[in-house]
Structure formats: C-alpha cells, structure tokens
SEBA-423379 format. One record per residue (C-alpha): residue number from 0; residue in one letter; z, x, y. Coordinates in steps of 0.05 Angstrom, whole numbers, plus 32768, in hexadecimal, padded with zeros to 4 digits. Each point is the difference from the previous one (the first is absolute). Layout:
N
<nutor nr="NUM" rest="a" Z="Z" X="X" Y="Y"/>
...
***
This chain:
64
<nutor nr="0" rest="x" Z="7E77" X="81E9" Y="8D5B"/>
<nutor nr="1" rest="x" Z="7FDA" X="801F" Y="7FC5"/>
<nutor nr="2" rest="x" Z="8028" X="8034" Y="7FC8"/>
<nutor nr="3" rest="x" Z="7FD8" X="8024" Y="7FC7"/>
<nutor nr="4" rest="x" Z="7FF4" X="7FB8" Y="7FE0"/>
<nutor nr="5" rest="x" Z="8011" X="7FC7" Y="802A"/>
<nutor nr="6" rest="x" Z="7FF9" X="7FE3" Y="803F"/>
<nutor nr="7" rest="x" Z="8039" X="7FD6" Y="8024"/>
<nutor nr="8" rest="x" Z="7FED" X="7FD1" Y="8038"/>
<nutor nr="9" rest="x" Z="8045" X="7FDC" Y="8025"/>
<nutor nr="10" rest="x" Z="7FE8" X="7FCF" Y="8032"/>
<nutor nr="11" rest="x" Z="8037" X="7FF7" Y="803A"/>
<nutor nr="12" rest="x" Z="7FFD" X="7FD8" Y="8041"/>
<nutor nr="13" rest="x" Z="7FFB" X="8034" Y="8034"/>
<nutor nr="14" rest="x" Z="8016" X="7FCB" Y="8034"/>
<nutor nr="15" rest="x" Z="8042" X="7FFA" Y="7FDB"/>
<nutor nr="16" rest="x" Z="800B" X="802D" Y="7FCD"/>
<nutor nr="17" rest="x" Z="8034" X="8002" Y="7FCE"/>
<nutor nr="18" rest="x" Z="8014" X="8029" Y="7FC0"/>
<nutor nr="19" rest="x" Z="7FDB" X="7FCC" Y="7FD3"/>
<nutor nr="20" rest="x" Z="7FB4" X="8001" Y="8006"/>
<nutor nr="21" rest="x" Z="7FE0" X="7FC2" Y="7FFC"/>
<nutor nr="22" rest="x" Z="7FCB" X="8017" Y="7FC9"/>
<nutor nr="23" rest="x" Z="7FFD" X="8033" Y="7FCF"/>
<nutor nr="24" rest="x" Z="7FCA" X="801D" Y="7FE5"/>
<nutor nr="25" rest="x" Z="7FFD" X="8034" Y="7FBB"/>
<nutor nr="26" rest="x" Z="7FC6" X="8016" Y="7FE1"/>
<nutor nr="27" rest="x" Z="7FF8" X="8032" Y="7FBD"/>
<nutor nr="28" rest="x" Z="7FBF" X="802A" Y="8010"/>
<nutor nr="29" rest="x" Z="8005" X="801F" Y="7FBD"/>
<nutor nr="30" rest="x" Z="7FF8" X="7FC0" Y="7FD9"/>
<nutor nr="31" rest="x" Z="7FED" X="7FD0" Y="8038"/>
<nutor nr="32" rest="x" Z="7FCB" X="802B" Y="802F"/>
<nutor nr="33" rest="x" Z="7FE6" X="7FC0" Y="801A"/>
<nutor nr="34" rest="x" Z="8045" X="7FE7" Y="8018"/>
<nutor nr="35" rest="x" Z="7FF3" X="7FBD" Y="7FD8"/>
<nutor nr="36" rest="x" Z="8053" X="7FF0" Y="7FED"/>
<nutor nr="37" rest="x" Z="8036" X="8005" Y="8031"/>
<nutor nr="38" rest="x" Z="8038" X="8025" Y="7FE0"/>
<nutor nr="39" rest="x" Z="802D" X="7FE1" Y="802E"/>
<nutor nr="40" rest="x" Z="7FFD" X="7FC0" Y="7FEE"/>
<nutor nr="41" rest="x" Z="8014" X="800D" Y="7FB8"/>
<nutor nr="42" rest="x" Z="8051" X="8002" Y="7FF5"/>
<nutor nr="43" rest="x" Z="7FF7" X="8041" Y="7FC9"/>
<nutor nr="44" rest="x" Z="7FE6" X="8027" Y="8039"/>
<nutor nr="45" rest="x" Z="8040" X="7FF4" Y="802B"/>
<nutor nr="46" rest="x" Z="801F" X="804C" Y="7FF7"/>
<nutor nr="47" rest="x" Z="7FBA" X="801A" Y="800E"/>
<nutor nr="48" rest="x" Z="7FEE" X="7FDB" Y="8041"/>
<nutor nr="49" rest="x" Z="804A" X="8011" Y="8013"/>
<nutor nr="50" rest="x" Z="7FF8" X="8043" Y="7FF7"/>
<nutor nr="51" rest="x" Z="7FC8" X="8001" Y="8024"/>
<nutor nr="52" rest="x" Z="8017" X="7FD8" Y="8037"/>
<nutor nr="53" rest="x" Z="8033" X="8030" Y="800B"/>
<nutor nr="54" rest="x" Z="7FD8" X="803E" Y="8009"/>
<nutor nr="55" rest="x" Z="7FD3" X="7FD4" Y="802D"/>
<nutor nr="56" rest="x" Z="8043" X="7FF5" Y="802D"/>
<nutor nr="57" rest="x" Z="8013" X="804B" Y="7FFC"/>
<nutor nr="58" rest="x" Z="7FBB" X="800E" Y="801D"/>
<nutor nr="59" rest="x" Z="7FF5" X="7FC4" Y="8029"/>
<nutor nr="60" rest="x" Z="7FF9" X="8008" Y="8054"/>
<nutor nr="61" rest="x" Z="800C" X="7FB7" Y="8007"/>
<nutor nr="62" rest="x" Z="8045" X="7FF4" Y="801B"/>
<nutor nr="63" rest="x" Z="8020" X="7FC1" Y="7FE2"/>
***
C-alpha cells in the first residue's frame, strides 16, 4: 500500500493466513526515496507502522 509518503508492505502466508503478517515492511519516500531503512524494524516507528497497518486492514481484500 503506498499513502502521500510511505509505502507499507505486510507479508502474510496466503496458505494460512492470520491477523499477524509474517513481515512488515515501511518505507519514508520523502526522506528515504531509495527505500534503504525499514521503518518497521525500528521500535520509535511503532505508532506509525500501526497506523498504517490499520488503514492497510480497512482496505485490505484478504480475508484473515
């Protein structure tokens, strides 16, 4: 999923999928255009990827 400034990648196992993706994946395209730092790995991003995650859900087709 892409917004205005990042892009959120959530990995799940289509074979079995749950709520929790397996991977997450958050990039800033303002200050990171070449998608160098996951934001999801760092724990001061937590509300962001969150947020994000949630809008992902609220648009998402997959059925979990």
């Amino acid at each position: 999923m892409r917004t205005d400034r990042y892009r959120f990648t959530a990995w799940v196992d289509r074979r079995n999928p749950t709520d929790e993706p397996f991977a997450v994946e958050v990039y800033d395209h303002e200050r990171d255009p070449h998608e160098l730092t996951n934001l999801a790995a760092l724990p001061e991003h937590r509300v962001l990827v969150a947020k994000l995650r949630a809008q992902w859900l609220a648009g998402s087709k997959l059925s979990f």
